[in-house]
Structure formats: C-alpha cells, structure tokens
C-alpha positions as CSV (number, residue, x, y, z in Angstrom):
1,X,-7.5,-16.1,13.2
2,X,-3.7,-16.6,14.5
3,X,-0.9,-14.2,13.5
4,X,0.8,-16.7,10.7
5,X,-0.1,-15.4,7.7
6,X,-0.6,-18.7,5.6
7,X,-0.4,-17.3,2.2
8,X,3.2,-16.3,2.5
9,X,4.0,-19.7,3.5
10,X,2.0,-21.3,0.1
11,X,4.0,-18.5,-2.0
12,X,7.2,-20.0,-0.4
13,X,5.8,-23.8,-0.9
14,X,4.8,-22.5,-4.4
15,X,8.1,-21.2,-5.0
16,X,10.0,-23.5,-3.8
17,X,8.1,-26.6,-5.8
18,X,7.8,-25.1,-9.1
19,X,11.8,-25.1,-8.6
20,X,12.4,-28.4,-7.7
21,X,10.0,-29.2,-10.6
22,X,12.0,-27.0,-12.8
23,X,15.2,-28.9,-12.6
24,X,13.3,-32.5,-12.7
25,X,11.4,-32.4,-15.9
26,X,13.0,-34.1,-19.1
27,X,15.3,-31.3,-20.8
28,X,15.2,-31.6,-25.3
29,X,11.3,-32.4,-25.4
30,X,9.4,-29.8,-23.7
31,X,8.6,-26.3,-25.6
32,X,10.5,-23.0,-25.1
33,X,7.8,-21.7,-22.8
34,X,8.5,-24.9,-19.9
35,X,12.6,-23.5,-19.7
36,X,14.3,-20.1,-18.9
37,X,13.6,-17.6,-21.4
38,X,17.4,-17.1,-22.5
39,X,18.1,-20.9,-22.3
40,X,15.6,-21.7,-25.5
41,X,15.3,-25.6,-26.9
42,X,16.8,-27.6,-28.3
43,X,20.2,-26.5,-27.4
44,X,19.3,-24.8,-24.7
45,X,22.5,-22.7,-24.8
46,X,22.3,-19.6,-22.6
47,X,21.3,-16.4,-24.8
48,X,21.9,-13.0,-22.6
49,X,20.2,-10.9,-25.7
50,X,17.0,-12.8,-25.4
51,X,14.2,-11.0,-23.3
52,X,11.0,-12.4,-22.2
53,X,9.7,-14.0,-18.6
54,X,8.1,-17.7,-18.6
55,X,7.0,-19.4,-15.3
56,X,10.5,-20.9,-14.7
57,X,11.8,-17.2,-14.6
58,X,9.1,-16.6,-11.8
59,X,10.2,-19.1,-9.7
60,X,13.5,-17.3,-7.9
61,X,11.8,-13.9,-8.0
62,X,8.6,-15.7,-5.5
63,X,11.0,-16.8,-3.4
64,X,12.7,-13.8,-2.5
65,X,9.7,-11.9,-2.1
66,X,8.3,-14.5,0.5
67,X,11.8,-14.2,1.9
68,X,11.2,-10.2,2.1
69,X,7.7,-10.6,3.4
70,X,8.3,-12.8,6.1
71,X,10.8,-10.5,8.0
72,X,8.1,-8.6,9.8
73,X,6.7,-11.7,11.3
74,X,10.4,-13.2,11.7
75,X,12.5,-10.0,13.0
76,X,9.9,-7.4,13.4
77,X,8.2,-9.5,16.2
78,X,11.6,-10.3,17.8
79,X,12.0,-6.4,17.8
80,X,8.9,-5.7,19.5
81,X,9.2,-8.1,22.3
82,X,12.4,-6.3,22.8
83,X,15.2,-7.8,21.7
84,X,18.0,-5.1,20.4
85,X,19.0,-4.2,16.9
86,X,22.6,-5.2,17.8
87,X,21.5,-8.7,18.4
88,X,19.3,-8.6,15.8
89,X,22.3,-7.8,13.0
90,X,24.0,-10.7,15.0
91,X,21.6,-13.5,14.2
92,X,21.4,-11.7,10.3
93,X,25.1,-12.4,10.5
94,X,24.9,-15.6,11.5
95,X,21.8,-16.9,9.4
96,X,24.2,-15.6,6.2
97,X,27.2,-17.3,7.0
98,X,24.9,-20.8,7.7
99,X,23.1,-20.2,4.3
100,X,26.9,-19.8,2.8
101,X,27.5,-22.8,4.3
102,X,24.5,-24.4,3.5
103,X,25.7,-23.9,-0.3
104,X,29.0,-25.1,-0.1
105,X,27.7,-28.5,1.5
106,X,25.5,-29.4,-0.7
107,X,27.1,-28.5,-3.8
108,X,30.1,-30.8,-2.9
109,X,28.0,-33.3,-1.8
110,X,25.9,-33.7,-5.3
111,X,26.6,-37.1,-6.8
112,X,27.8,-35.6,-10.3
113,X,30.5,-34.0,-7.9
114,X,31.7,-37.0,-6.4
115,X,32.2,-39.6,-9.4
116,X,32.0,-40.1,-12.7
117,X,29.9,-42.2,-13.8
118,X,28.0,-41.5,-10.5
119,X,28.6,-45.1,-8.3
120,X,26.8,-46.3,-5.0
121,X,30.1,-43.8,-3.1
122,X,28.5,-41.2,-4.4
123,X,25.0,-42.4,-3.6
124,X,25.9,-43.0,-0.1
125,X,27.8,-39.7,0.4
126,X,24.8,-37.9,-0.9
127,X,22.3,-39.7,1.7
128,X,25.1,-38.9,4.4
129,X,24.9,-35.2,3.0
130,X,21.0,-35.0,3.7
131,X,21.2,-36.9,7.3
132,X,24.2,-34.7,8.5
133,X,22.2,-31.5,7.5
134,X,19.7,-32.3,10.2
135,X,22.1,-31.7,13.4
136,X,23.2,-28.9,11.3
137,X,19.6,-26.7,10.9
138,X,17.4,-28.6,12.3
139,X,15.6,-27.2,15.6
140,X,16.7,-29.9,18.1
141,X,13.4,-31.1,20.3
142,X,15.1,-32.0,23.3
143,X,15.3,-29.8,26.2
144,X,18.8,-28.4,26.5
145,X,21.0,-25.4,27.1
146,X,21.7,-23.2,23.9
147,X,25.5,-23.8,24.2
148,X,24.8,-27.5,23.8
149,X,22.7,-26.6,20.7
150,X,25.9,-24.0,18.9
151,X,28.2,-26.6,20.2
152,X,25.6,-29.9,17.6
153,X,25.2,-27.6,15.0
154,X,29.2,-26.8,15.4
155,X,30.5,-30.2,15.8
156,X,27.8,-31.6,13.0
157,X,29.3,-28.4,10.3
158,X,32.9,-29.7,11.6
159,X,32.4,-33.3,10.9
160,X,30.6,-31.9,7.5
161,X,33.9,-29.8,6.3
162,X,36.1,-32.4,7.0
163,X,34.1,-34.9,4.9
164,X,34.5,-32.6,2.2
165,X,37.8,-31.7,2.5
166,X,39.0,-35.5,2.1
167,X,36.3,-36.8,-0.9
168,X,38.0,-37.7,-4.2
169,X,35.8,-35.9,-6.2
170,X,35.2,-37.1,-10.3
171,X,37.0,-35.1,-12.8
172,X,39.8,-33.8,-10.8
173,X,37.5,-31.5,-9.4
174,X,39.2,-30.4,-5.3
175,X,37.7,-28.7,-2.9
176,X,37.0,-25.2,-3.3
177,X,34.7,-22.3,-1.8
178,X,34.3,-20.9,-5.1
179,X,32.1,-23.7,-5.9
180,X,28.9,-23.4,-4.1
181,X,25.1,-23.5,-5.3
182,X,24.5,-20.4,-6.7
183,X,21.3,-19.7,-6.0
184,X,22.1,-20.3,-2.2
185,X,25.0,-18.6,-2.1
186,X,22.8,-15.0,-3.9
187,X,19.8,-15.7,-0.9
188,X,22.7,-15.8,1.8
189,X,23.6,-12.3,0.4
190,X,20.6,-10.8,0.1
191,X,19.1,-12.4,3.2
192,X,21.9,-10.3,5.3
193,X,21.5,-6.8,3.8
194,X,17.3,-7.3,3.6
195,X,17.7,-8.3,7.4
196,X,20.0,-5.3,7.9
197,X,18.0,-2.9,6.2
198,X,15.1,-4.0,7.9
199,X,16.4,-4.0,11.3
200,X,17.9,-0.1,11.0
201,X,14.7,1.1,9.3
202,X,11.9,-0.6,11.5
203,X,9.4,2.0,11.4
204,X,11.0,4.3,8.8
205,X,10.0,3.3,5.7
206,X,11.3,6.3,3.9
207,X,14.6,5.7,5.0
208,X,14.5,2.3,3.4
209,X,13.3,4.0,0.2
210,X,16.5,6.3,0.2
211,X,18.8,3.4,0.5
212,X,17.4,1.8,-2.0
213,X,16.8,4.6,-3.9
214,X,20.8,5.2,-3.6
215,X,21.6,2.0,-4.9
216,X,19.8,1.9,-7.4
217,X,22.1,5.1,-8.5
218,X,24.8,3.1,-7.6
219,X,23.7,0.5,-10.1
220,X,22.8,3.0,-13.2
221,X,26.3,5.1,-12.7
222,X,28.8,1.6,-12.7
223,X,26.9,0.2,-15.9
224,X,27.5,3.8,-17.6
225,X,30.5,4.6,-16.8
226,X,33.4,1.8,-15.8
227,X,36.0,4.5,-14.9
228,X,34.0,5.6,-12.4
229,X,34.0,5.2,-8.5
230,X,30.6,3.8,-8.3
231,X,31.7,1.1,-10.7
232,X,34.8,0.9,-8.4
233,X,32.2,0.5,-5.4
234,X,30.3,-2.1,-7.1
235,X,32.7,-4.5,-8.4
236,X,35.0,-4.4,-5.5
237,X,34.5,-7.9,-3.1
238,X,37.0,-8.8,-1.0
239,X,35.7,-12.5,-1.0
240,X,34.7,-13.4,-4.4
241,X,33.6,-16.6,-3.5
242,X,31.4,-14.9,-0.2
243,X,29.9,-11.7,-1.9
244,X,29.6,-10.2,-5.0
245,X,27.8,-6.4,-5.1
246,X,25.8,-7.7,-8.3
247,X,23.7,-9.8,-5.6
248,X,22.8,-6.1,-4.0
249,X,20.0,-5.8,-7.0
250,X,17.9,-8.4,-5.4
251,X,16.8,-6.6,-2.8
252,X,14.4,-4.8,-5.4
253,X,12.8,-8.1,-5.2
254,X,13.1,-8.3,-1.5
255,X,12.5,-5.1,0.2
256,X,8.9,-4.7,-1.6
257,X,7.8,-8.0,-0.4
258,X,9.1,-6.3,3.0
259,X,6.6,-3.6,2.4
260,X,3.8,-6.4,1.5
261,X,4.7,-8.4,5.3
262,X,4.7,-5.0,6.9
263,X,1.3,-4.5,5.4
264,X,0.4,-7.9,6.7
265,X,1.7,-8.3,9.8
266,X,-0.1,-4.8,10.9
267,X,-3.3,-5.8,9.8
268,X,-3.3,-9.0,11.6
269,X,-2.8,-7.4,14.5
270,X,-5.3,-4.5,14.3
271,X,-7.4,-7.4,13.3
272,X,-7.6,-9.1,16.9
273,X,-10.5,-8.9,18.9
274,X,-12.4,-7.2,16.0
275,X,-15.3,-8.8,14.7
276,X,-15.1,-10.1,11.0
277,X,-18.9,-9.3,9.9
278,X,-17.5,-7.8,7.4
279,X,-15.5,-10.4,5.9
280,X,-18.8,-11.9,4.8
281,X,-19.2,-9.3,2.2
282,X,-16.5,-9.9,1.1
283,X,-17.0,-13.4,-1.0
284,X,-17.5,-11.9,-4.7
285,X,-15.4,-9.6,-4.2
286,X,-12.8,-12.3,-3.6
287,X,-14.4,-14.5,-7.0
288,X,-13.7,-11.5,-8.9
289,X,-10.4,-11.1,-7.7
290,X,-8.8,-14.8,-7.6
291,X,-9.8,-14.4,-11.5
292,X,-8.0,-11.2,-11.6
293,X,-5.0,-11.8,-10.2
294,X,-4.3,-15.3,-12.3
295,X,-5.6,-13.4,-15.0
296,X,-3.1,-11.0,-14.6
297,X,-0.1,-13.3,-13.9
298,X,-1.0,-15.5,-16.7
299,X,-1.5,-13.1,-19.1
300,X,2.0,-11.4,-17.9
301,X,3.9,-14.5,-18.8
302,X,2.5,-15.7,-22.4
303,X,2.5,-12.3,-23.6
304,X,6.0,-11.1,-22.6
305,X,7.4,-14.1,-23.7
306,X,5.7,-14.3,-26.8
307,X,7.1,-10.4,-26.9
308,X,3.0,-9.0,-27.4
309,X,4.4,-6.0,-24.8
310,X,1.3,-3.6,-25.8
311,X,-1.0,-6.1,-26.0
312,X,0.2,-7.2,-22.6
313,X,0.4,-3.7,-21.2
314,X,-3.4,-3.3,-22.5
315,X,-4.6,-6.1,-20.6
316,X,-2.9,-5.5,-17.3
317,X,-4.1,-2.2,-17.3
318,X,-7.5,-3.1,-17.9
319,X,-7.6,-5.7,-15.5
320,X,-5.8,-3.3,-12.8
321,X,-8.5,-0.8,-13.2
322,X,-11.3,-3.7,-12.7
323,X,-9.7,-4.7,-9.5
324,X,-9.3,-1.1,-8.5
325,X,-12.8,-0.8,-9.0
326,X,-14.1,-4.1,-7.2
327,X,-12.1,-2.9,-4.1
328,X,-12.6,0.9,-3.6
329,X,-14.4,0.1,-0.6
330,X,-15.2,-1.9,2.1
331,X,-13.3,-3.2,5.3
332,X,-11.8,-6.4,6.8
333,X,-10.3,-8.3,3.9
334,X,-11.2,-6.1,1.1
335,X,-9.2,-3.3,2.8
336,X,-6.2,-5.9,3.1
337,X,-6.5,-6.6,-0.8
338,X,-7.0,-3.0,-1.8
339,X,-3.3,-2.0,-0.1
340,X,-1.9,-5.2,-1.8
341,X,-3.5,-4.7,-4.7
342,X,-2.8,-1.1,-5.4
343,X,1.2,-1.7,-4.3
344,X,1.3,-5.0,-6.2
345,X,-0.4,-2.9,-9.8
346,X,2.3,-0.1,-9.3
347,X,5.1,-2.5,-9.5
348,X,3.6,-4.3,-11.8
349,X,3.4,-1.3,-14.2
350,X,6.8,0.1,-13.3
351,X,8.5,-2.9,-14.6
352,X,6.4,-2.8,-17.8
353,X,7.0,0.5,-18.2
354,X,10.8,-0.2,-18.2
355,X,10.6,-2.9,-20.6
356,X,12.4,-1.1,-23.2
357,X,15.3,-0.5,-21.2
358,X,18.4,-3.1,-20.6
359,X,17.2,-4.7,-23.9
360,X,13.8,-6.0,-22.3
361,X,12.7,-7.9,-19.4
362,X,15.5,-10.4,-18.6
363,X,16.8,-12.6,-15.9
364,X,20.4,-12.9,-16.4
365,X,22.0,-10.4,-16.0
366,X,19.0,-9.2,-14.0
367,X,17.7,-6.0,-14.6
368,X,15.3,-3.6,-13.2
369,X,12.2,-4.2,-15.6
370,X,12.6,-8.4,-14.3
371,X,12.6,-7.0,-10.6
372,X,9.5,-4.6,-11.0
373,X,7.6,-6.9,-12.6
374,X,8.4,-10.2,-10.9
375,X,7.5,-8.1,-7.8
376,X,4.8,-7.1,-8.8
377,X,3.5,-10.7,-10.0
378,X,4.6,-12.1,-6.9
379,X,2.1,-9.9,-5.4
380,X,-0.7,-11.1,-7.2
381,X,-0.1,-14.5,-6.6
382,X,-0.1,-13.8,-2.4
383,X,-3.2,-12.2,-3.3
384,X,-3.8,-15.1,-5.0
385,X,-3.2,-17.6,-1.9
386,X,-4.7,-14.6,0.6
387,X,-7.9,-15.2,-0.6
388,X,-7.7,-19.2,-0.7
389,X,-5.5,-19.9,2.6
390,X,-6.6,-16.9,4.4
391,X,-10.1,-16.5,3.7
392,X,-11.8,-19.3,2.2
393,X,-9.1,-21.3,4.7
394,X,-9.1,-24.2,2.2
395,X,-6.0,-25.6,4.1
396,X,-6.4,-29.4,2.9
397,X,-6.0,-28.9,-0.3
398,X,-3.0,-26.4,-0.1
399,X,-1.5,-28.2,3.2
400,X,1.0,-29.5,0.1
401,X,2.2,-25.3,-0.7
402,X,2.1,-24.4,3.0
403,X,4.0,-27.2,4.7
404,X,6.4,-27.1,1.9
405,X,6.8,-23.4,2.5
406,X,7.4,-24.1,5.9
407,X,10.1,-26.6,5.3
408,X,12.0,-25.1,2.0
409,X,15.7,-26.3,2.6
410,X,14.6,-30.1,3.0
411,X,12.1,-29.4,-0.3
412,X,15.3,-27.8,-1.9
413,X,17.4,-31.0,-1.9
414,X,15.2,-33.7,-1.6
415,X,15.8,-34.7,-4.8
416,X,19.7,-34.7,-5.3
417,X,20.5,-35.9,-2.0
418,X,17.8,-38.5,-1.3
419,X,15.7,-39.8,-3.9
420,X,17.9,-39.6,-6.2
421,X,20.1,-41.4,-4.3
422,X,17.5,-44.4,-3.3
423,X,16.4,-44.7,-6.8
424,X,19.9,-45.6,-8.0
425,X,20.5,-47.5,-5.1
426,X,17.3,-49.8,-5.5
427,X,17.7,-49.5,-9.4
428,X,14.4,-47.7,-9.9
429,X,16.2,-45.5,-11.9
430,X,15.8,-47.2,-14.6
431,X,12.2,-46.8,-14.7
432,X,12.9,-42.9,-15.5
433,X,13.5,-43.6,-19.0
434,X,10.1,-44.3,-20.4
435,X,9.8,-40.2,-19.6
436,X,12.0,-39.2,-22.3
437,X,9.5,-40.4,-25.4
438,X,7.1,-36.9,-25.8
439,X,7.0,-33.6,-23.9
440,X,3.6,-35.1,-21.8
441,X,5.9,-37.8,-20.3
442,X,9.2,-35.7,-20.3
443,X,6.7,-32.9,-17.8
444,X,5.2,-36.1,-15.9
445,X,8.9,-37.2,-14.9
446,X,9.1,-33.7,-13.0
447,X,5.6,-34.0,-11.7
448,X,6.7,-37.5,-10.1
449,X,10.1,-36.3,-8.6
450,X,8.7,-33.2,-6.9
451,X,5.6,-35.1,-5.6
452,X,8.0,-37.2,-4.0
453,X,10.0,-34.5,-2.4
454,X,6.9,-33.2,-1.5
455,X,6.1,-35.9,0.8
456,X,9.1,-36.3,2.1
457,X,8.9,-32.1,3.1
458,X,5.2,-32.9,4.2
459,X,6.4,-35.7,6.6
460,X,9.3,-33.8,8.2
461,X,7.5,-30.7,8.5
462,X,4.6,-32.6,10.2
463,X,7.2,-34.0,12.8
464,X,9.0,-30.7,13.1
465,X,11.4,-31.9,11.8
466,X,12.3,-28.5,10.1
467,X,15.2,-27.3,8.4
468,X,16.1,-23.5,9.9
469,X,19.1,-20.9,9.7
C-alpha cells in the first residue's frame, strides 16, 4: 500500500473525461438529460429559472472536489517535510497566475478564434498551441538547475504571448485578457484561495469552518441587500478579467473535498506498518456499498432532474441509513468508508434540504443547494473508486480514469488543439458526419473523440510526459 491515494486520481480522470465527452457529443439529437439542465434541447438556449442536476452538471463540481482533496497530499506533505507557509502561498501564487495563463493561451489559440471558416492556419496554430504548452508545464526530465527550468517555462510563455499578440484572429476579434476559458480562469481562482486557506489552517479545521462560515454571510447579505457593504465587498475586483468574488462560492465545493483528503491522507499514514487482516472482512461490506453509493448518485440525478425532490429525498435517506448501518463497525477500510460516508450523507442532505431555496438546485448562477449536493455526490463516487482502485486494486481496467487524472491539462485540450486539428488536416473530418443521423450515433461521436484524447493522455502520462502548474 503506497501513500497515493488512487481514487482521487480516477475521480479527476472521471471528471475530467466526462468533460471532454460533454463538449464532443452531437448537440440537437440527444435528450435533455445528456446536456446542462438550464441549456434544454432543441434550442438549447440558456434558462437561469430552470433547476435540476444531470450528469453534465456533475462534471465541474468532481473536479474541484478532487482538486480540494488532493491538497493534503500536494501541500500538506510539502508542510510536513518543512517547507514554510510563506513559500507555500508563493508557489499558490504562482500555480494561479500559470492556470490564468493557461486560459488565456488556449482560448486564443482555438481554431474558431483564429479564422473563419477555420483553414489549415488555424489548424497549424492550434497544433503549435499544444507543442508550445509542453516547455510551458511540463516537468522537464533532464537534469538541470531550477533557474534554467523558470527561465524554459519563461522564455516558452514569452514566445507564447507574442504569438498571440500578432494572430489575425477571424471576426475582428483582437487580443484581449478578457477572453479566456472560463472554466480555467474560475479553477485558477479557487485553486489560490483553497491553497491559501489550506496552508493558514493546517491543523485547524475550525478555523477553516469560520472562514467559510463568514463567507458564506458574505454571500447571503450582498444577494439581499445591493446597498450594502458586503455587496460592495463582493462585487468589487480590481481585475475583471483576473478575479471576480462570485468565483469565492466554489470553495464550498473545494474545501469539503479538503476535509475528504485530510481524512485520506491521515489514514494512509496511520495505515503503515499495520497489518490489513481486517481488510478481508471487509469484501461485502464493500458489495453492499459500491451498490449504495451508485445507487445514491444515480438516483440523485434522474430524480432531481426529473424534479421527484421527495421521492428523491426518500430514497437517499433510505439508502443513507443502509450504509450507516453496513458500516457501524469494523476497522481498516470500513473505518475509512464510515468517516466518508457519514461526511459525504451530511452534505448530501444539506443540499437537499436547501433545495427550495435560490429557486432549486442550479448551476448557473451557482447556488448553495448545487454546492452541497454536488459535494456530497462527489463523495460517493470517491467512495465509489475507493473501493475499486483502492481495495479491490482493479488498476487495469481503470488505468484509463487514473492516468487521465494524473494528466488533466493535456486530457483538457486534446481535442481542440490536436485531434481536431489532424482530423482536418488529413480530411477525416469528414467522416464525423455520419454521427449526426440519431441520438445513439450523435453520443458515439463523443465516445470516439474522448477515447482518443484518452490515449493520447494515457501515452504522455506513461512517458511523464505530464502537464503541471
């Protein structure tokens, strides 16, 4: 048993290839429930008064909680080999203004940015986008001083701004820092004040609580009243196109799945040298609970999309209180799974127990019943991947989650700025149309494309080749 904790690294795989399969499947032939809740077929025109969650609205949410749980392993092993909190907030400092960088890039770099109709330029820029990011974040094997390393990953983010400073881009679109991938540009955020909070609060959990406990005031008071200084507080930015306060609600998402690595990270280590006898009581137990836990994240989806809120809230609970049961007792793994369990249940029923507030569970704008509850799933699916990466240690069959997890930034863009790319370029393209006949074929066209950027994320991981900030 090593001290990597597998199953957060298949929740960020998982994560991060239900998104790139998100974005590849057909759009106008595939049901409500394979879309964003407020972006409904067939217009698919953005509806901020329409609750409900579907599987696409899970996606972000897993990926921020991996991002939350992975600190104690990332930073809180840094601490305790003794590296300051000064340096610490550094390297937080510097990881956000790479991921803000890291959004910017690509998001100039996409071929629908470059021309119109997209041309072998803007083919070629895109491949020169995805090659260039490698000097940028990739962890360079050769041996060589660290100021040689800054000074690559300088020179390489140089040669990248100037390239974008200088493209005729399609449309009359020109350069500006205001356009960035969003969803990059909200983890930069989030990953800087989650480190930060983190770093001052290792060890003092309740701390953590009352900060977040503050904002979360913060929050509440600026929605209610817009004359007010918190409102004041949480609009103010004095780079727009850097921060936004709105971002701040994420860490709901972020900080539990801090909680779930902490939770983790010191049970692996209590773990060494012990003897896992006990882990061999553990195997229905763990049957009982894989079917709980997809139960319960199944479940969670059709029924608060299909709006079924007590029925839904009637099932969790009952499947809660079986888990509760199965895992009362017992030590090793079951002890492990009763701590996530219990934490992952309590957010679980503290989002559904807000879902009559804000209008219902929604994703944009993001409220606190979507946080809770998202949280809360995510937990169950770790669970989920606890029990098969950790404990039955399948790792063949989910080498495909864990490498990708391992690897997210190349999974991220594989698509846009490579395959993409060489499809057009070899005129494969073309094949893609034979997708766009029935909502079987329109779903197999993303199950193709993310496949393929599987590999590709599978294949660099392999050779360490591996995207980092």
């Amino acid at each position: 048993m090593n001290n990597r904790a597998l199953s957060i690294d298949a929740l960020r795989g998982y994560a991060i290839i239900t998104m790139v399969l998100s974005a590849t499947i057909v759009h106008g032939v595939l049901p409500g429930w394979m879309h964003h809740a407020q972006v409904p077929p067939p217009d698919h025109i953005f509806n901020p008064d329409l609750p409900g969650l579907t599987w696409v609205d899970m996606v972000f949410p897993a990926f921020l909680f991996a991002l939350g749980a992975a600190l104690p392993f990332s930073v809180g092993r840094k601490f305790a080999k003794g590296e300051s909190k000064l340096h610490l907030a550094l390297n937080a400092l510097w990881r956000g203004v790479k991921l803000a960088f890291f959004a910017i890039l690509i998001q100039h770099f996409y071929p629908f940015m470059t021309s119109n109709p997209q041309d072998m330029s803007s083919w070629l820029l895109a491949l020169f986008c995805f090659i260039l990011l490698f000097p940028m974040y990739m962890r360079l094997p050769w041996e060589m001083p660290g100021k040689v390393r800054i000074a690559i990953q300088l020179g390489a983010m140089t040669v990248g701004a100037a390239v974008m400073l200088n493209i005729n881009y399609a449309n009359g679109y020109k350069f500006d820092l205001h356009t960035s991938n969003i969803i990059i540009l909200i983890l930069a955020n989030v990953a800087v004040f989650a480190t930060l909070l983190y770093i001052f609060t290792i060890n003092k959990p309740y701390w953590r609580l009352g900060v977040l406990g503050l904002l979360a005031c913060l929050f509440i008071s600026s929605d209610y009243n817009p004359d007010s200084w918190q409102h004041a507080v949480m609009t103010y930015t004095p780079f727009d196109w850097l921060y936004n306060p709105l971002y701040l609600k994420y860490l709901f998402l972020v900080m539990p799945g801090c909680y779930v690595g902490e939770v983790l990270s010191n049970w692996l280590a209590n773990r060494k040298g012990k003897s896992d006898a006990a882990d061999k009581e553990c195997k229905l137990p763990a049957a009982i609970l894989l079917t709980l836990t997809l139960f319960i994240f199944i479940s969670n989806l059709y029924f608060l999309y299909t709006r079924q809120l007590e029925l839904n809230l009637l099932c969790t609970g009952l499947a809660l209180a079986a888990g509760f049961s199965f895992l009362r007792n017992g030590d090793g793994y079951l002890e492990l799974w009763r701590k996530l369990f219990v934490f992952g249940g309590f957010m679980l029923l503290l989002g559904l127990f807000l879902e009559a507030y804000e209008g219902g569970i929604k994703k944009d704008p993001v409220n606190f019943t979507y946080l809770f509850t998202t949280a809360g799933l995510s937990v169950m699916i770790l669970i989920f991947f606890s029990i098969i990466c950790d404990y039955y240690k399948c790792l063949r069959s989910t080498s495909f989650l864990v490498l990708s997890g391992q690897n997210p930034m190349v999974a991220y863009v594989a698509v846009d700025l490579l395959i993409y790319p060489l499809l057009n370029i070899t005129g494969a393209v073309n094949c893609l149309g034979i997708f766009h006949t029935s909502p079987f074929m329109g779903f197999l066209q993303g199950v193709v494309l993310t496949s393929l950027a599987v590999i590709v994320t599978m294949f660099f991981t392999k050779i360490k080749w591996v995207w980092r900030t």
